[in-house]
C-alpha positions in Angstrom: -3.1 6.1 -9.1 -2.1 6.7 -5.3 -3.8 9.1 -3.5 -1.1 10.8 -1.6 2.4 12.2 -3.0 5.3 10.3 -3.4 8.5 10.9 -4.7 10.7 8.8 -6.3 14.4 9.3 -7.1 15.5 7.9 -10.7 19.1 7.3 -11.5 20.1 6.1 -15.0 23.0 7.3 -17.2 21.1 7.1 -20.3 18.4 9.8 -20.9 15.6 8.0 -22.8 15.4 5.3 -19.5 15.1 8.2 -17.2 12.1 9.4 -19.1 10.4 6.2 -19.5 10.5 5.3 -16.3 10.1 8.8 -15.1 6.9 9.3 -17.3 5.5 5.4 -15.5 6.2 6.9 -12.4 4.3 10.4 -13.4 1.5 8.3 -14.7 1.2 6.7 -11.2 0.8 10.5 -9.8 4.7 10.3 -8.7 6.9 12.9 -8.6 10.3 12.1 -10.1 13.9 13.5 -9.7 16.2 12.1 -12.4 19.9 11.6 -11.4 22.3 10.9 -14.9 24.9 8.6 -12.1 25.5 7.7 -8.5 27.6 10.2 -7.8 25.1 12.6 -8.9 22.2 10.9 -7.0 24.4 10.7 -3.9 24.5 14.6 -4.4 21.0 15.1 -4.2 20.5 13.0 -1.6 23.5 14.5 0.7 22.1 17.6 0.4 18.5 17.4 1.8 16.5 15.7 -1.4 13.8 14.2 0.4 12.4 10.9 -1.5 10.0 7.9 -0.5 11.8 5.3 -3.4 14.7 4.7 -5.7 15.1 2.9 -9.0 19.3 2.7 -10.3 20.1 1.4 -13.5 22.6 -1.9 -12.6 25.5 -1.1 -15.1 26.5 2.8 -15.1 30.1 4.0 -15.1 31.8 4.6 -12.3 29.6 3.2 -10.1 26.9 0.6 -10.8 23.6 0.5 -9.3 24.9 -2.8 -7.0 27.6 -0.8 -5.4 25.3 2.1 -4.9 22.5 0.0 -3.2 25.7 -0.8 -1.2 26.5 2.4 -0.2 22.7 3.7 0.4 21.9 0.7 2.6 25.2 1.7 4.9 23.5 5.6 5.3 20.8 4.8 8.3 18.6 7.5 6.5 18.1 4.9 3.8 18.7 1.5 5.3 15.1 0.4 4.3 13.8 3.0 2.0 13.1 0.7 -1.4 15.5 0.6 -3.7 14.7 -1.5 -7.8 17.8 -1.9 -9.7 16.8 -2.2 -13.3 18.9 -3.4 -16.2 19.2 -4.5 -19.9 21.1 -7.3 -18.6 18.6 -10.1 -17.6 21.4 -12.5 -15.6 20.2 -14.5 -12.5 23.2 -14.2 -11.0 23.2 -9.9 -10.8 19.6 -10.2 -9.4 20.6 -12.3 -7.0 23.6 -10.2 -5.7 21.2 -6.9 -5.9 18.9 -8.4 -3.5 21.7 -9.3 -1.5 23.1 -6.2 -1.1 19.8 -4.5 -0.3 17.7 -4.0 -3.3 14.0 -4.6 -2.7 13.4 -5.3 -6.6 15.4 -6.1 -9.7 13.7 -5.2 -12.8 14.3 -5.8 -16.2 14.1 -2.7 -18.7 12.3 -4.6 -21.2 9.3 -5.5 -18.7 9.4 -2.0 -16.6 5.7 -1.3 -17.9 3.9 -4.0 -15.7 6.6 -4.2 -12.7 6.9 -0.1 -12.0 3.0 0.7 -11.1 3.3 -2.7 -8.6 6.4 -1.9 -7.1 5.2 1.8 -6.6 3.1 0.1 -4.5 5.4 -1.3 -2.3 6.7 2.1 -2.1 3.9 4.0 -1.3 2.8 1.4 1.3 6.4 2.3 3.1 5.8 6.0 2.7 4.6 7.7 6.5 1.1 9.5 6.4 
């Protein structure tokens, strides 16, 4: 448990992972917005949502979580603000290109229980006080 706020932005197109991770990040003493797509999360985000973190599910239609690390990293508001990309699909090669691209973590679904409470604390480390 962190002792100041933070607030962390959750994008997934399927429900029950934006509620498992959303309930982690609760747990942590997190505040959570949930976002069903990119387009949706770019929304928020447009319009004045202010958040310390971001975890985007990799494959989501329209735009996947790589190409919307791409576009976050090109707004200066959120060059370096950090950014997991979790997925289902545990391939090298996607990890790889979502560190690449700007993601400060890949994580997959199926071990979010240990690797959300540590990278929280990457995020809450980043957060200004």
């Amino acid at each position: 448990m962190f002792s100041q706020p933070f607030h962390i932005l959750v994008v997934d197109d399927q429900p029950i992972f934006r509620q498992v991770i959303g309930t982690l990040i609760r747990e942590e003493g997190g505040r959570v917005t949930e976002a069903a797509s990119a387009q949706e999360a770019l929304h928020f985000l447009t319009n004045g949502l202010v958040i310390d973190g971001i975890t985007t599910d990799y494959r989501m239609p329209v735009m996947n979580g790589i190409d919307f690390v791409k576009v976050l990293r090109a707004m200066p508001e959120y060059a370096h603000i950090p950014i997991a990309v979790v997925s289902t699909e545990n391939i090298s090669s996607i990890a790889v290109e979502a560190k690449k691209v700007g993601a400060s973590i890949w994580i997959d679904k199926f071990s979010i229980v240990p690797n959300i409470p540590q990278w929280l604390g990457t995020v809450y480390a980043s957060c200004p006080r």
